[in-house]
Legacy VTK file of the C-alpha trace (Angstrom):
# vtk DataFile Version 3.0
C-alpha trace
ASCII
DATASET POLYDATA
POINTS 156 float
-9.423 -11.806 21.910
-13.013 -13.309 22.779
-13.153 -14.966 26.049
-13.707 -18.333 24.426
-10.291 -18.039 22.409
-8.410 -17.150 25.470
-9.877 -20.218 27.203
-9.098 -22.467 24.854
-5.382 -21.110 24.702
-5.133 -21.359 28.443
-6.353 -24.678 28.372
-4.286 -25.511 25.629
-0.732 -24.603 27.115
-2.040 -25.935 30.440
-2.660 -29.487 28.243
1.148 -28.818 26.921
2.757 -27.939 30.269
1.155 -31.403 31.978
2.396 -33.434 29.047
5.856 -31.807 29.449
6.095 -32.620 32.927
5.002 -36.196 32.422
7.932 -36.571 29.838
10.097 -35.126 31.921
8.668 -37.193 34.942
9.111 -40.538 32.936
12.837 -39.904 31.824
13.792 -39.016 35.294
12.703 -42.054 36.629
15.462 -43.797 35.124
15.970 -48.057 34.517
13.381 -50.145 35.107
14.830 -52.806 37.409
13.393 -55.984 35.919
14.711 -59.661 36.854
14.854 -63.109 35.185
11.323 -64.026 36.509
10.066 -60.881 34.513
11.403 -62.572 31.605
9.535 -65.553 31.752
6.151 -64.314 30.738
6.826 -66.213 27.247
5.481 -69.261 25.373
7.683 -71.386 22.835
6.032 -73.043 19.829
8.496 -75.410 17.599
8.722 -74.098 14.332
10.525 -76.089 10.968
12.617 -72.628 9.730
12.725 -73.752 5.751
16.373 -71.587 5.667
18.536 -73.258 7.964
16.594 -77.032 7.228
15.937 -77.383 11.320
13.234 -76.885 14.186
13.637 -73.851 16.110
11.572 -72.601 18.968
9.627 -69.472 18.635
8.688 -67.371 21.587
5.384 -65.270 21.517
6.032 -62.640 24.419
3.306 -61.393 26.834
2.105 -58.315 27.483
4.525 -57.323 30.495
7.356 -58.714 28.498
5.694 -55.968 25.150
5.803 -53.100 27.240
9.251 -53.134 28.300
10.384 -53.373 24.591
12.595 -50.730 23.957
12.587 -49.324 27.443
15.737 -49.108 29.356
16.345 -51.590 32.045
18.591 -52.868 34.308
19.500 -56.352 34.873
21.989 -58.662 36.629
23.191 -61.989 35.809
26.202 -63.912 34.445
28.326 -63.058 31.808
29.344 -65.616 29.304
31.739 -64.666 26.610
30.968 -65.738 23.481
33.398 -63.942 21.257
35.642 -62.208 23.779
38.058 -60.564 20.981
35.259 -59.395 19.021
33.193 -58.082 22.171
30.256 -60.796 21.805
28.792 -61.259 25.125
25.259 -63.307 26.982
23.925 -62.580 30.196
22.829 -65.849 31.444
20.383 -66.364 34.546
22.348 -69.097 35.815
25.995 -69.812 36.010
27.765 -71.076 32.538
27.342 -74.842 33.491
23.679 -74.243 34.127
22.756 -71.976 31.201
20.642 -72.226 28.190
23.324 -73.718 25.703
24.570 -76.516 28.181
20.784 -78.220 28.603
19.918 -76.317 31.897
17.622 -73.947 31.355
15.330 -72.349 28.659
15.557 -69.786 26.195
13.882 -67.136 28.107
16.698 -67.202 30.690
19.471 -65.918 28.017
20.177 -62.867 26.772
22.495 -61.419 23.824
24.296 -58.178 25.149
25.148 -55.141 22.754
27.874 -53.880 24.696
28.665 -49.851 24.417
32.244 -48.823 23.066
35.169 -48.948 25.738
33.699 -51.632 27.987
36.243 -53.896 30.111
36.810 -57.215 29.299
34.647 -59.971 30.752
35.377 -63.384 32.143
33.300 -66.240 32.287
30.297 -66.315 35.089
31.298 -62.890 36.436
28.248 -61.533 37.816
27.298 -57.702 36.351
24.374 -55.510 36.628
23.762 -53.759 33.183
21.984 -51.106 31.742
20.342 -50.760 28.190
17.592 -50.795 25.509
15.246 -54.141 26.170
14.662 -55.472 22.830
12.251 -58.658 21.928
13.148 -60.719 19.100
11.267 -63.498 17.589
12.528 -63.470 13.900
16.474 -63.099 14.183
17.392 -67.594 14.774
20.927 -65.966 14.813
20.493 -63.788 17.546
18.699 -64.235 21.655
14.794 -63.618 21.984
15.678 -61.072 24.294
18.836 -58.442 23.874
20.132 -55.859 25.717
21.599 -52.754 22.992
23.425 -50.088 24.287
24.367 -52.326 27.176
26.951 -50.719 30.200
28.185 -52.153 33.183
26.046 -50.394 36.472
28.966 -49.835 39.269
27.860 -49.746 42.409
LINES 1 157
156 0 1 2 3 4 5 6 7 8 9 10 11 12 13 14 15 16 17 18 19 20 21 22 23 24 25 26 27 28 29 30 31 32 33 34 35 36 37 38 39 40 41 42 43 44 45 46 47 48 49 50 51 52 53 54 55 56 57 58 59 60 61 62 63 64 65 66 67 68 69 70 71 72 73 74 75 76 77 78 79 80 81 82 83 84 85 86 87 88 89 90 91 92 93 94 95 96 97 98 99 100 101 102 103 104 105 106 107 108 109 110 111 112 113 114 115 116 117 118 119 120 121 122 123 124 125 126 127 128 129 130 131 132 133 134 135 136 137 138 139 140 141 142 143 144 145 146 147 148 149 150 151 152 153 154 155
């Protein structure tokens, strides 16, 4: 083997071995902690949606809010059961008499959670720290501009 294909081998599995380790380095550094301020780097524009006959607002997210899409996080608000029996549940910023659907607060400060199989049963405005897959949304009216998939309660 010329010396020119050897270095070019060595400095090939030395390119493999640092990208390996940065991988590895990046999945053990686990949730990104991330709060409700982090989740107001967002701007709402009033849109008529032709399907449903009504104004809705539309977020366009920012760049910090971009690069936590699809990243696992870890948040911790209050839990407000919307569908109890069939295991539809928000995380709310503030309290239930404060959030997003009573007038209080803003869109931003609401989020749908996709709760993982076998999870306990939540009551209104307990306060949880969860774990999941960040996901933007700005087409889905049905569904929270921000959600939480593959969400599980963090026990201290």
């Amino acid at each position: 083997m010329s010396s020119a294909k050897a270095i070019a081998l060595v400095l090939g599995l030395s390119i493999a071995q640092l990208w390996a380790i940065s991988v590895q380095g990046q999945e053990n550094q686990g949730p990104i902690k991330i709060t409700w301020k982090t989740l107001q780097d967002v701007q709402f524009k009033e849109r008529y949606y032709k399907e449903a006959e009504a104004w809705f607002l539309f977020p366009t997210f920012g760049k910090s809010l971009k690069n936590l899409d699809g990243k696992q996080v870890e948040i911790k608000g209050y839990v407000i059961p919307i569908d109890a029996e069939g295991g539809l549940y928000a995380l709310s910023a503030f309290p239930f008499s404060a959030c997003y659907f009573c007038g209080g607060a803003g869109p931003e400060s609401v989020m749908s959670l996709k709760l993982k199989k076998g999870h306990r049963r939540y009551k209104t405005d307990d306060v949880v720290t969860f774990r999941g897959i960040f996901k933007l949304n700005d087409t889905d009216i049905n569904d929270f501009n921000y959600i939480l998939r593959n969400a599980e309660e963090v026990r201290n």
